[in-house]
C-alpha positions as CSV (number, residue, x, y, z in Angstrom):
1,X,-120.8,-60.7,38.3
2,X,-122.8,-57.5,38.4
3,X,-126.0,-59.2,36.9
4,X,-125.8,-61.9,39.5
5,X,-125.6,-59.4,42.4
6,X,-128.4,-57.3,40.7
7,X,-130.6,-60.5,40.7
8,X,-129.5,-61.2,44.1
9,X,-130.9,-57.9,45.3
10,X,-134.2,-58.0,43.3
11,X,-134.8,-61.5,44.8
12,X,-134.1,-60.6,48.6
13,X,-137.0,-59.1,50.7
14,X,-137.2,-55.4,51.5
15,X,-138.7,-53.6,53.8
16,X,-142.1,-51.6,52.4
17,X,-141.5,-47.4,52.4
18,X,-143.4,-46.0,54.3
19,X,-146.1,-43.6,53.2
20,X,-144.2,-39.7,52.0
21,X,-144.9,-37.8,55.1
22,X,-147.1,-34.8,54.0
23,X,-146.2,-31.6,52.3
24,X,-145.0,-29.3,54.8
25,X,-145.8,-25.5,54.5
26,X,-143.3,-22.9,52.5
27,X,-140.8,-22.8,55.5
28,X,-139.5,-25.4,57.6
29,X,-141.3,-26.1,60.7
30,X,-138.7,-27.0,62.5
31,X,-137.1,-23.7,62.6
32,X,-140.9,-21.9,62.7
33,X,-140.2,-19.3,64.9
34,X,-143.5,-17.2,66.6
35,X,-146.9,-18.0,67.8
36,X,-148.1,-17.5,63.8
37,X,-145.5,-20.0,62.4
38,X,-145.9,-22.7,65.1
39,X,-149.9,-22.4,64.5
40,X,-149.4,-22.8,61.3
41,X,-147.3,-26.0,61.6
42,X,-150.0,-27.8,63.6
43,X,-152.6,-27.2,61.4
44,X,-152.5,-29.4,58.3
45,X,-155.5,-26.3,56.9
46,X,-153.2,-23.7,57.2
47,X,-149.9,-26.4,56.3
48,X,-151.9,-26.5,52.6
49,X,-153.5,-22.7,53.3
50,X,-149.4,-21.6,53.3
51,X,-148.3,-23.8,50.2
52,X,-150.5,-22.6,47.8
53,X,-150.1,-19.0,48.7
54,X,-146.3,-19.9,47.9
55,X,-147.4,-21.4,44.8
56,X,-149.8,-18.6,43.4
57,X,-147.4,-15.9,44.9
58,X,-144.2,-17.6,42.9
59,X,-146.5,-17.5,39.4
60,X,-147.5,-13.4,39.6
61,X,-143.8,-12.1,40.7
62,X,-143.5,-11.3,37.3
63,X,-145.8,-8.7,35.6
64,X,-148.5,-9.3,33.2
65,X,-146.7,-8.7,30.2
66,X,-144.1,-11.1,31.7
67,X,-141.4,-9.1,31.4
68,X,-140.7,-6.8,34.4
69,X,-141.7,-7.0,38.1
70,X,-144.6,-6.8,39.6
71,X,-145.7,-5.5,42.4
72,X,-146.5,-8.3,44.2
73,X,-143.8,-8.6,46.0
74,X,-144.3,-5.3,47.9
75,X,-147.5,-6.8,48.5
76,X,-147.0,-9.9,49.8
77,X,-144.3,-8.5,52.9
78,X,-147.2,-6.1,53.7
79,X,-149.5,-8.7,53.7
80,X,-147.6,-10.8,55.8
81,X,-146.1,-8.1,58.2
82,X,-150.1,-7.5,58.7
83,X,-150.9,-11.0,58.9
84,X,-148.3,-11.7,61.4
85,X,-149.3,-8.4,63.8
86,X,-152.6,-8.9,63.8
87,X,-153.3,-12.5,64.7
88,X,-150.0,-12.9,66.9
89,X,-152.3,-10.2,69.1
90,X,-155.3,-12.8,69.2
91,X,-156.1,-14.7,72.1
92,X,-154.5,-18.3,71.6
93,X,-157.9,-19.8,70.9
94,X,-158.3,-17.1,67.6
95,X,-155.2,-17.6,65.9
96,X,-156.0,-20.4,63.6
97,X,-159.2,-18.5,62.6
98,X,-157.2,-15.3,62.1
99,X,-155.4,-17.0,59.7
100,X,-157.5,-18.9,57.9
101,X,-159.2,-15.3,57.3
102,X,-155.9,-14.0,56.6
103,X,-155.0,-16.9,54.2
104,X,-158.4,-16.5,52.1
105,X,-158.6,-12.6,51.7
106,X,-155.1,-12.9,50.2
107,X,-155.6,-16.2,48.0
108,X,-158.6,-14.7,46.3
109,X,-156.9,-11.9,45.0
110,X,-153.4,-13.6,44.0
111,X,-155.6,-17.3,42.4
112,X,-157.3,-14.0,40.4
113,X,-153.9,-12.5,39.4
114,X,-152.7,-16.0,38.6
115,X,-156.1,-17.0,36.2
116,X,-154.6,-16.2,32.8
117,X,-151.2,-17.9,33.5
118,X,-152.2,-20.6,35.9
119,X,-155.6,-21.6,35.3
120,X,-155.8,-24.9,37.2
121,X,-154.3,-24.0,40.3
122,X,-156.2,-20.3,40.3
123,X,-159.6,-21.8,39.6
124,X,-159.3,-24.4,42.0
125,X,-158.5,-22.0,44.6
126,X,-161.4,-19.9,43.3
127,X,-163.9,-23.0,43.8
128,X,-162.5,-24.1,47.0
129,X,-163.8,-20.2,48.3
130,X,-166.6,-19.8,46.3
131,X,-168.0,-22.5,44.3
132,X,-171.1,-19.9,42.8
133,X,-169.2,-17.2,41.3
134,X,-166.1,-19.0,40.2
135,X,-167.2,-19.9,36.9
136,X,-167.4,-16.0,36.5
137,X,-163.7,-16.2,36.5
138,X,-163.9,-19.2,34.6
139,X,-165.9,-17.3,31.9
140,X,-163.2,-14.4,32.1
141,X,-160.4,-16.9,31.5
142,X,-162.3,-18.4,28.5
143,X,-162.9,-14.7,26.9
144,X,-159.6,-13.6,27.2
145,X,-158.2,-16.9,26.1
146,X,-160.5,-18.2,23.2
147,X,-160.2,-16.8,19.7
148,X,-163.5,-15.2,19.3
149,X,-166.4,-17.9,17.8
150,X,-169.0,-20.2,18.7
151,X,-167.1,-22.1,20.6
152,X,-166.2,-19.4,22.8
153,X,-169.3,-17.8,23.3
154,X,-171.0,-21.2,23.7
155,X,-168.6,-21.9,26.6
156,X,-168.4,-18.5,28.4
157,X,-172.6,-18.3,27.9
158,X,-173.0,-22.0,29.7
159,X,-170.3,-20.6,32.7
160,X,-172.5,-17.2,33.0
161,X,-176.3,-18.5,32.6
162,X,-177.5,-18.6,36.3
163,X,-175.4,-15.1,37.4
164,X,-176.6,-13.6,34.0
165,X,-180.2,-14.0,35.1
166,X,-179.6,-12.6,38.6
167,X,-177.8,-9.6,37.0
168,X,-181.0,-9.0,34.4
169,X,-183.4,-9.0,37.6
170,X,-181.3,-7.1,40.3
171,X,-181.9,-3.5,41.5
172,X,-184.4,-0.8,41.8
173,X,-186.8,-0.7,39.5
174,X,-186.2,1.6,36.7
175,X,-188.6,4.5,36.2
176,X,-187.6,4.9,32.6
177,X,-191.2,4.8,30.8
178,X,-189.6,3.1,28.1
179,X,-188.6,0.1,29.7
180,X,-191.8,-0.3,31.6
181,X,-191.1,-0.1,35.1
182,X,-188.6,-3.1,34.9
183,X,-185.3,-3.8,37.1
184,X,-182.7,-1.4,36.1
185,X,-179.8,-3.5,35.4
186,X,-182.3,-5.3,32.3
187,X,-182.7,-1.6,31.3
188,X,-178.9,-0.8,31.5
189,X,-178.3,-4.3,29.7
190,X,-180.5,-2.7,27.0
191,X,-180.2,-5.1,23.9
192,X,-178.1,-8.1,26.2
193,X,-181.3,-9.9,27.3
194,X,-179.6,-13.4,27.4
195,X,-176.2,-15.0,28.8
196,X,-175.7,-16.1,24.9
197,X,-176.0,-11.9,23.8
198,X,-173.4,-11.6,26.8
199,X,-171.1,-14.2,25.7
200,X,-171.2,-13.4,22.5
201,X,-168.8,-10.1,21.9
202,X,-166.4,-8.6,24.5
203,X,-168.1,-5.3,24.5
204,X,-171.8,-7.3,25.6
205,X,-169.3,-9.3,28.3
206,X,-167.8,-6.3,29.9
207,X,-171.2,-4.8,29.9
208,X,-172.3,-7.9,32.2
209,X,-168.8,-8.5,33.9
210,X,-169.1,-4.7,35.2
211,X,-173.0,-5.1,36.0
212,X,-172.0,-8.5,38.3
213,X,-171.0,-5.5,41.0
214,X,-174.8,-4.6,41.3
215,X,-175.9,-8.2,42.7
216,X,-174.6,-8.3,46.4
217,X,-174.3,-11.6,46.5
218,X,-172.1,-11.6,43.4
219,X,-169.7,-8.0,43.3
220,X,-167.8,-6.7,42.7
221,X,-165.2,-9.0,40.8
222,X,-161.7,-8.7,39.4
223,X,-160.9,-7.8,35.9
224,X,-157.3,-9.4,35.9
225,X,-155.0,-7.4,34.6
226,X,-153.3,-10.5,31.9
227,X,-156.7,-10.8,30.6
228,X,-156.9,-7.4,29.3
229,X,-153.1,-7.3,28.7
230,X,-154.7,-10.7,26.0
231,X,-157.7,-8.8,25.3
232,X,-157.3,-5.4,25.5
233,X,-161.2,-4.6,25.1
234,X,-161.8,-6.1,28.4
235,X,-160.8,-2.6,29.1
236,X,-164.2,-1.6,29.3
237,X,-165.5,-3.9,32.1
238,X,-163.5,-1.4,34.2
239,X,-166.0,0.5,35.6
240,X,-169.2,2.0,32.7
241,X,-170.9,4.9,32.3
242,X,-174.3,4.8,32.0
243,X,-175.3,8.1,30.3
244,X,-174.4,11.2,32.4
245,X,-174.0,8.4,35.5
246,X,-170.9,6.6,36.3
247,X,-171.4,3.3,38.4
248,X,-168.0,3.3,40.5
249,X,-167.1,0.2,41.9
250,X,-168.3,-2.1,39.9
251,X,-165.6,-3.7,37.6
252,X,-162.1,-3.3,39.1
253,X,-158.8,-4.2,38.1
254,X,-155.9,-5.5,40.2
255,X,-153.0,-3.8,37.8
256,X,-151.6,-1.3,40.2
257,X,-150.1,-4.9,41.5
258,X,-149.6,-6.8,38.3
259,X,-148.8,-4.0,35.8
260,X,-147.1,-0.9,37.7
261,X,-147.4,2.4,36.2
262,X,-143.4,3.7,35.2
263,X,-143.0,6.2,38.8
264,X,-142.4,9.2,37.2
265,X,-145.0,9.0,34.0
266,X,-147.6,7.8,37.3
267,X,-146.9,11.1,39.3
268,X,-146.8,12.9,36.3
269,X,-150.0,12.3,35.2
270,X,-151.3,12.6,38.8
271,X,-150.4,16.4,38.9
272,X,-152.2,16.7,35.5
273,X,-155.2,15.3,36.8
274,X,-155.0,16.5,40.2
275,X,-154.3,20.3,38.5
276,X,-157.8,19.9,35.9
277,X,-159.9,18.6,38.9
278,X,-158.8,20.9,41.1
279,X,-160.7,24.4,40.1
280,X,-163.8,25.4,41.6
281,X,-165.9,24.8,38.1
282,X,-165.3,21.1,38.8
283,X,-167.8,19.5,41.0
284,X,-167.2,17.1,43.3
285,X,-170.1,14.5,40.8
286,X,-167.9,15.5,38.0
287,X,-164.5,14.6,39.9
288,X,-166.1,11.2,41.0
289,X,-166.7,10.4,37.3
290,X,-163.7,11.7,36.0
291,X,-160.7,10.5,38.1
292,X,-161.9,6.6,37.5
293,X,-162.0,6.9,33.9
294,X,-158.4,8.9,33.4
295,X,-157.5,6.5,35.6
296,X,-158.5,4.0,33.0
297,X,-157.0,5.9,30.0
298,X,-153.7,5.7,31.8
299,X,-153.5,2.0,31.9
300,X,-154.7,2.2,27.9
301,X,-151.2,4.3,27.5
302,X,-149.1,1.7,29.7
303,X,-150.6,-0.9,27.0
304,X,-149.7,1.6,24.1
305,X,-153.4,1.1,22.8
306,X,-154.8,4.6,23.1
307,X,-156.6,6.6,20.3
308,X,-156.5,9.2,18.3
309,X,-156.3,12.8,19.9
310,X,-159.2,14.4,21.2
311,X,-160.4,17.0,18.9
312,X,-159.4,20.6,19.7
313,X,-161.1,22.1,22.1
314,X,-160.1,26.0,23.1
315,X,-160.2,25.5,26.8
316,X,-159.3,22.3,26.9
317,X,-156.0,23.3,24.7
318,X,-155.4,26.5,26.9
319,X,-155.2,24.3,30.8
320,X,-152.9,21.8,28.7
321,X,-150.4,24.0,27.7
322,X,-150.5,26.2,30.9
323,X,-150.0,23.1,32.7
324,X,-147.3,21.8,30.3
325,X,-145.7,24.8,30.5
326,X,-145.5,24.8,34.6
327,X,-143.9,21.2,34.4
328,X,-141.9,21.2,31.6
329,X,-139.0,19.7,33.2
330,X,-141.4,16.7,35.1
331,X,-142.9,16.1,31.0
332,X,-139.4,15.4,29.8
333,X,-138.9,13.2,32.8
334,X,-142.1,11.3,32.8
335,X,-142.0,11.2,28.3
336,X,-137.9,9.8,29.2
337,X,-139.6,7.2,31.6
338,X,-142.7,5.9,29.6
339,X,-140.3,5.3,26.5
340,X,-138.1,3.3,28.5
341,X,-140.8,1.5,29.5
342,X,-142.1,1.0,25.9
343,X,-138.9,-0.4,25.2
344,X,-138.7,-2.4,27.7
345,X,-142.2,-3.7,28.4
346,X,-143.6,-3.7,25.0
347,X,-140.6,-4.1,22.5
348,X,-141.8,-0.8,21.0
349,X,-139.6,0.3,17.7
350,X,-140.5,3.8,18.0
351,X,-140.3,4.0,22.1
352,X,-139.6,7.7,22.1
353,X,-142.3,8.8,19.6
354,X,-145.2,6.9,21.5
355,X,-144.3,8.4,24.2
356,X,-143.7,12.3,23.2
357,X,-147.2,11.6,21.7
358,X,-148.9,9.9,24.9
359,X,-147.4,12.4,27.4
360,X,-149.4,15.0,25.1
361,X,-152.6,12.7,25.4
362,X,-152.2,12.5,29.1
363,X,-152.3,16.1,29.4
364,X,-155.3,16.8,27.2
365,X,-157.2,14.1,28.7
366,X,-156.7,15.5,32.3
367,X,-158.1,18.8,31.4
368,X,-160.9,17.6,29.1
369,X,-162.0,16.4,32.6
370,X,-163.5,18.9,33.9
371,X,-163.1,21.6,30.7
């Protein structure tokens, strides 16, 4: 009796479904609530601009080790308390492009937190901003993601050909006799001369990834922080020195957001720093070159990957332990917090001696500084 009605249903006519109304954005428009949300809702741009800042935001709420939190969250209600306040104040004519503004500046930096872990939805938003430069991102992907070979370095050296060659011929021309008069960045590229020689070690593509903040119409870009959590060498695109000169703000990070710094390790080490930088011998030049680059060995000691110690040095040594000394009871609480975190974060058997021998690293590389 069942078959028969079955086939007595597939035999009737039925009316045709309609066509799925569209995807709405991350709330429900019905309840939208403000001159922000109600724009939003009548504007199938910002309908999609709103989804996919849902979508990237949901993938990058977890660190990049995936194991805590990141910061993102804090990040995204400051964003959108901002967002809100500053185009609700528009005229009613402004508000969509407030928010289209609004919806880009904060897509570009969460599509870059979301490459490693997302790589379609990230490079797509990537290329929907900025079809040039995002197969730099692309090539960053590839490197952090691709077991080193020709394979790799074919792939990442076809992504970076055409923003290679602008690198090799931007800036003021070098006065170094050596190089013959020649644009600076070929002369700071040194033995790199083609997008292959980039592609083909980490070191040569953190060289060029760091150098991509020279060309204006390129820099600076993002080192994400999941691609040097996967390869940890990528370190180095984080800002270079070049000689005695330090080229801030060229390759920067975004792992203040995706990889936060245990609280009480991070002010710890902010008092060392602060303390060694702080004396009259320590020029202001030196400061600027200093600060970025501790700031850089710190992140090195969140990913447990730091060196041996630096060889003794009597001045160095004497800051260290005075300083030590002075905040004995913040060490203990800042060496307590960086092992839980070792634990935690990295799984680390020997969580509290990494970090009794890190917190010591901290404090010598502070002073070492300015010595």
């Amino acid at each position: 009796m069942a078959a028969v009605a079955a086939a007595a249903w597939l035999c009737a006519p039925h009316p045709v479904a309609a066509d799925p109304a569209p995807p709405g954005p991350s709330f429900d428009c019905a309840r939208a609530q403000g001159v922000v949300e109600t724009t939003i809702c009548g504007d199938p741009d910002l309908v999609a601009a709103d989804r996919t800042t849902a979508q990237l935001f949901a993938l990058v709420r977890t660190d990049a080790l995936g194991v805590g939190p990141s910061a993102e969250p804090d990040a995204q209600r400051k964003w959108l308390a901002e967002r809100d306040k500053m185009c609700a104040a528009k005229a009613p004519s402004e508000i969509n492009a407030c928010l289209r503004q609004a919806f880009d500046a904060r897509l570009s930096l969460l599509a870059v937190a979301a490459l490693i872990r997302a790589p379609d939805p990230a490079l797509g938003e990537l290329r929907r901003q900025d079809p040039d430069h995002a197969p730099l991102y692309e090539a960053l992907w590839r490197m952090a993601t691709m077991p080193a070979g020709a394979a790799r370095t074919d792939a990442v050296a076809a992504l970076i050909g055409p923003m290679f060659e602008q690198v090799r011929t931007a800036g003021k021309q070098s006065d170094d006799p050596d190089h013959g008069g020649g644009p600076i960045t070929a002369a700071m590229l040194g033995s790199v001369r083609t997008a292959r020689d980039a592609a083909g070690t980490v070191k040569n593509f953190d060289l060029f990834f760091d150098l991509t903040g020279i060309v204006d119409t390129i820099g600076p870009a993002y080192i994400t922080c999941e691609a040097i959590v996967r390869q940890p060498e990528l370190i180095d695109a984080v800002g270079v020195s070049f000689g005695s000169q330090r080229q801030d703000g060229l390759g920067v990070t975004d792992c203040d957001d995706e990889l936060p710094a245990p609280p009480q390790f991070a002010a710890f080490a902010a008092a060392a720093i602060d303390a060694a930088t702080g004396s009259p011998r320590c020029t202001v030049a030196r400061r600027a070159a200093a600060v970025p680059a501790y700031q850089r060995f710190l992140l090195v000691v969140q990913l447990d990957r730091q060196g041996p110690q630096l060889p003794p040095n009597r001045s160095v040594t004497r800051g260290a332990a005075a300083f030590a000394e002075a905040h004995a009871a913040e060490e203990r609480a800042a060496e307590a917090d960086l092992a839980a975190y070792y634990a935690r974060e990295l799984n680390r058997p020997d969580a509290a001696g990494a970090a009794h021998a890190a917190i010591g690293q901290v404090v010598d590389r502070a002073f070492a500084a300015c010595p």
